[in-house]
C-alpha positions in Angstrom: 0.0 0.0 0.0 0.9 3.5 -1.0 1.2 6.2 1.9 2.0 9.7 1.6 3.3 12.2 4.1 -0.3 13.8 5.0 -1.5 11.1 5.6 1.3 10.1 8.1 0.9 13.4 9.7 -3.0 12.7 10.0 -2.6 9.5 11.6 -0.4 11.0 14.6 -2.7 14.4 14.5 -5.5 11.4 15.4 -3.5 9.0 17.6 -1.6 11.8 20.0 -5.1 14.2 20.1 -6.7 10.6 21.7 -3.8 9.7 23.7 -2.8 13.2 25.0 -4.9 13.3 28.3 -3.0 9.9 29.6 0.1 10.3 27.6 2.1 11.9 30.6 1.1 8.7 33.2 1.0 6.1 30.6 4.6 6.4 28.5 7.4 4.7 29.8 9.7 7.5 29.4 8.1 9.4 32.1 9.2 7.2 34.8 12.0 9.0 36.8 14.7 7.2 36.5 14.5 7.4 32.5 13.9 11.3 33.4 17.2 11.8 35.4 19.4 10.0 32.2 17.5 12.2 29.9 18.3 15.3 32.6 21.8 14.5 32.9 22.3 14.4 28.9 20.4 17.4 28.5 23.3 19.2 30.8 26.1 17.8 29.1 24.6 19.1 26.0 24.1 22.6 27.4 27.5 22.4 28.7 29.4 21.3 25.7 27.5 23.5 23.6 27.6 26.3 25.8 24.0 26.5 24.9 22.0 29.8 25.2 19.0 28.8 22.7 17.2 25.1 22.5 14.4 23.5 20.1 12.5 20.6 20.8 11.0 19.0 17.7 8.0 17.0 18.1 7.6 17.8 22.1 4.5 16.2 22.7 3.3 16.8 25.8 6.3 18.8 26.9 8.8 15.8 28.2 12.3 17.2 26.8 10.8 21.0 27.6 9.9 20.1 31.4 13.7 18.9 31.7 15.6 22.1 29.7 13.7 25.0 30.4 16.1 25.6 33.3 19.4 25.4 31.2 18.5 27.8 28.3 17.7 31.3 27.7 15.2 30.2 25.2 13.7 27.2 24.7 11.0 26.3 22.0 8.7 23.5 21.7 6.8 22.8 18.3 4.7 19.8 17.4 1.5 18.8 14.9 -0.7 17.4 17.6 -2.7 20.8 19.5 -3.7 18.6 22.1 -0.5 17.3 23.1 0.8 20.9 23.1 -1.7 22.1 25.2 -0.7 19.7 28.2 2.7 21.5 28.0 3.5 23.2 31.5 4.3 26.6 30.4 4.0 28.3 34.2 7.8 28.9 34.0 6.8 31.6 31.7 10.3 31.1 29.4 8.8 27.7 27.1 7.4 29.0 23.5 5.0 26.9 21.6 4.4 26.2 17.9 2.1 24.3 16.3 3.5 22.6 13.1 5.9 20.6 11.4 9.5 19.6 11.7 9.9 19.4 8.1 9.0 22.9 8.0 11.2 24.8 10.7 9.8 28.5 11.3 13.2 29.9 12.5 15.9 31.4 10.6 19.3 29.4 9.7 21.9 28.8 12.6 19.4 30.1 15.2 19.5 27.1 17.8 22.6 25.8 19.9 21.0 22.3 20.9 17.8 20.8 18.9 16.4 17.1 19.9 13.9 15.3 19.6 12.7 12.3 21.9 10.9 9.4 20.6 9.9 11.4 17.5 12.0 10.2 14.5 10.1 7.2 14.1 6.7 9.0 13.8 7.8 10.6 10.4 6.9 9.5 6.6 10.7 10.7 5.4 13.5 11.2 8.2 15.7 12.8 6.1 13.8 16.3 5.7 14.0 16.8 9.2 17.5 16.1 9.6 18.0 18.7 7.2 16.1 21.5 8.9 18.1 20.5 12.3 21.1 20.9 10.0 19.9 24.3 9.1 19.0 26.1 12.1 21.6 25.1 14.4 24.6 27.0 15.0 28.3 25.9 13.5 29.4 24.2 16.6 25.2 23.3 17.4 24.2 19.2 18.4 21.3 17.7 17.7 20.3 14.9 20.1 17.6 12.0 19.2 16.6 9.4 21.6 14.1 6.4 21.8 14.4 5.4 18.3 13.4 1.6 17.5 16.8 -0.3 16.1 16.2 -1.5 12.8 18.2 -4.6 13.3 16.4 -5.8 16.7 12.6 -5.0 15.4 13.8 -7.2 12.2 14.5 -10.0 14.3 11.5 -10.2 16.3 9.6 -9.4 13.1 11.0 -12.9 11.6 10.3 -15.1 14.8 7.8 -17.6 13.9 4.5 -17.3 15.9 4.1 -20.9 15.9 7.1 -21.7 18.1 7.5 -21.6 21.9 10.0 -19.2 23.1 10.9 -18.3 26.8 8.9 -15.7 28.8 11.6 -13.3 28.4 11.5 -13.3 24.7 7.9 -13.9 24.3 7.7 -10.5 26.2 10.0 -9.0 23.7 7.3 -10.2 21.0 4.5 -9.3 22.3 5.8 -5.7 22.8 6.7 -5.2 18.9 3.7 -7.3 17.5 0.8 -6.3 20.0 1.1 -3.1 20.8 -1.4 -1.8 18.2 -4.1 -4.1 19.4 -3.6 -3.4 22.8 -3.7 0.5 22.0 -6.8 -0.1 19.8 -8.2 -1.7 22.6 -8.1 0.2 25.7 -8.2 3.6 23.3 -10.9 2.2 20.7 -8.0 3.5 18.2 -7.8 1.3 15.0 -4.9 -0.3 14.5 -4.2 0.6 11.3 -4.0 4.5 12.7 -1.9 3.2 15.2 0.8 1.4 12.5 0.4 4.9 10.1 1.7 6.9 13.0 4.7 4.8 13.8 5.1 4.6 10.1 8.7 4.3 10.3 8.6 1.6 12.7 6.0 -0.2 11.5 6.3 0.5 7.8 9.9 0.9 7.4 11.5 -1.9 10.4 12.9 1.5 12.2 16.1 2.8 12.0 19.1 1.7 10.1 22.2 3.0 12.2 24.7 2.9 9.7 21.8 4.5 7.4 21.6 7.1 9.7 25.0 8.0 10.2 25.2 8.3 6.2 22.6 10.3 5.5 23.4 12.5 8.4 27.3 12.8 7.2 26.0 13.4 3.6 23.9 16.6 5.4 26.8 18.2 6.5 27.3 17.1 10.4 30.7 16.6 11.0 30.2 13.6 14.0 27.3 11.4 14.5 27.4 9.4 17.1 25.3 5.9 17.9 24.5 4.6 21.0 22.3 1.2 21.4 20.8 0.8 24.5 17.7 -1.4 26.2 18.5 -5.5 25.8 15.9 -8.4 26.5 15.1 -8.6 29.8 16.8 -5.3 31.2 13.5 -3.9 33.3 13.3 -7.3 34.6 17.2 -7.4 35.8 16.7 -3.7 37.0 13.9 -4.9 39.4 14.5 -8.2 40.6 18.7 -7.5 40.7 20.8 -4.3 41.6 21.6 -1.9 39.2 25.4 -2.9 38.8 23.9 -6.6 37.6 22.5 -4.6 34.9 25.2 -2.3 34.0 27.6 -5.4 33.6 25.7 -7.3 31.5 24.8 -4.1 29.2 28.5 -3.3 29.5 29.5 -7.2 28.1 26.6 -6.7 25.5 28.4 -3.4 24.0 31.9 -5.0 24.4 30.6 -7.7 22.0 28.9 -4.7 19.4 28.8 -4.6 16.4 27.9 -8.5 16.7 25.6 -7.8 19.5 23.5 -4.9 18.1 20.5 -7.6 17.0 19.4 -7.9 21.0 19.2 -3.7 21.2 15.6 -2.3 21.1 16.5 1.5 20.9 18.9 3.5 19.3 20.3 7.4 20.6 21.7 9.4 18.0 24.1 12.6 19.1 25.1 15.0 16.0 27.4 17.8 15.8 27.4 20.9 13.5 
């Protein structure tokens, strides 16, 4: 089947207006301890950027923003969805919002020091347009940072498992997770499925994100580093509850020792680019 960008954008304008009243208690990447990794990478950024002037690109409901504000004299939020903007906390009085597109930027060249974008990549028709308009207004000397991003080689794999076979708990969870999660939204949100799939089009259409891919097209840009990071392995939220957190550091640690071999069994992918 054919798709088109409008359509794409559509899709998420219908999926995030639904969603936006539990977004904030429902998405993973709310809990605090994902917050304070986020946090701490958000002030290396500022730091290493000396950073006066951030853009979030596709905020949502204000995630990235509620974390920044504090470390820039100007920080800017834009996004499709009006509903999800309007649950952005703006009390701090310095957040600016925009409704519209990343492809599109409203901002001059080489306004921005820092631009990211969390869990947003995968949401597009194209990536490569908005790579381009990061490229464009940030500063020589800027980064870009992109986070929660499904790794094209892990979503592959579970995508080829057989549904006929038996597998362990661990990786039937892993499964379930990349195959279900439609139904399950459809379900508890009365949000077809086939909306769902359209706004994760890149995901669900395209198998996610290629990380050599990536780091090619974003090289061919202009950006003079790009730097990957996997992150997330089978089983890691179990480890993290039931074991200490140095059980799960070593393990990730052996994982990333073993890359590129080992890059199959991570879920997510962070992407950090310099100008």
């Amino acid at each position: 089947m054919n798709h088109n960008r409008q359509e794409i954008i559509q899709a998420n304008i219908q999926l995030h207006t639904k969603l936006s009243e539990v977004y904030n208690e429902t998405e993973p990447h709310f809990f605090p301890e994902n917050q304070e990794v986020v946090r701490n990478i958000l002030v290396q950024l500022q730091k290493s950027t000396n950073g006066k002037k951030h853009l979030d690109i596709g905020c949502g409901t204000g995630f990235i923003l509620n974390l920044s504000h504090d470390l820039f004299d100007e920080v800017y939020g834009i996004d499709a969805t009006k509903a999800m903007l309007n649950r952005v906390n703006t009390q701090n009085g310095k957040i600016k919002l925009i409704e519209g597109f990343a492809e599109e930027l409203p901002f001059n060249e080489a306004e921005f020091d820092l631009v990211t974008g969390y869990s947003f990549l995968h949401h597009l028709f194209e990536v490569k347009p908005v790579i381009q308009e990061t490229f464009r207004v940030l500063k020589n000397g800027g980064k870009a940072y992109f986070d929660l991003e499904p790794n094209k080689d892990f979503w592959l794999e579970i995508k080829d498992i057989k549904e006929s076979q038996i597998y362990s708990p661990l990786i039937q969870r892993e499964i379930d997770s990349v195959k279900g999660t439609a139904e399950r939204i459809e379900k508890e949100y009365g949000i077809d499925k086939e909306i769902f799939h359209k706004a994760e089009y890149i995901k669900d259409y395209k198998d996610g994100i290629s990380p050599a891919d990536f780091k090619n097209m974003a090289k061919e840009i202009g950006f003079s580093e790009v730097k990957v990071e996997y992150y997330w392995y089978p089983g890691q939220g179990n480890i993290l509850r039931q074991n200490t957190k140095e059980t799960c550091e070593a393990i990730d640690q052996l994982l990333k020792d073993l890359l590129p071999n080992s890059r199959y069994l991570y879920k997510y992918l962070r992407f950090t680019l310099t100008k």
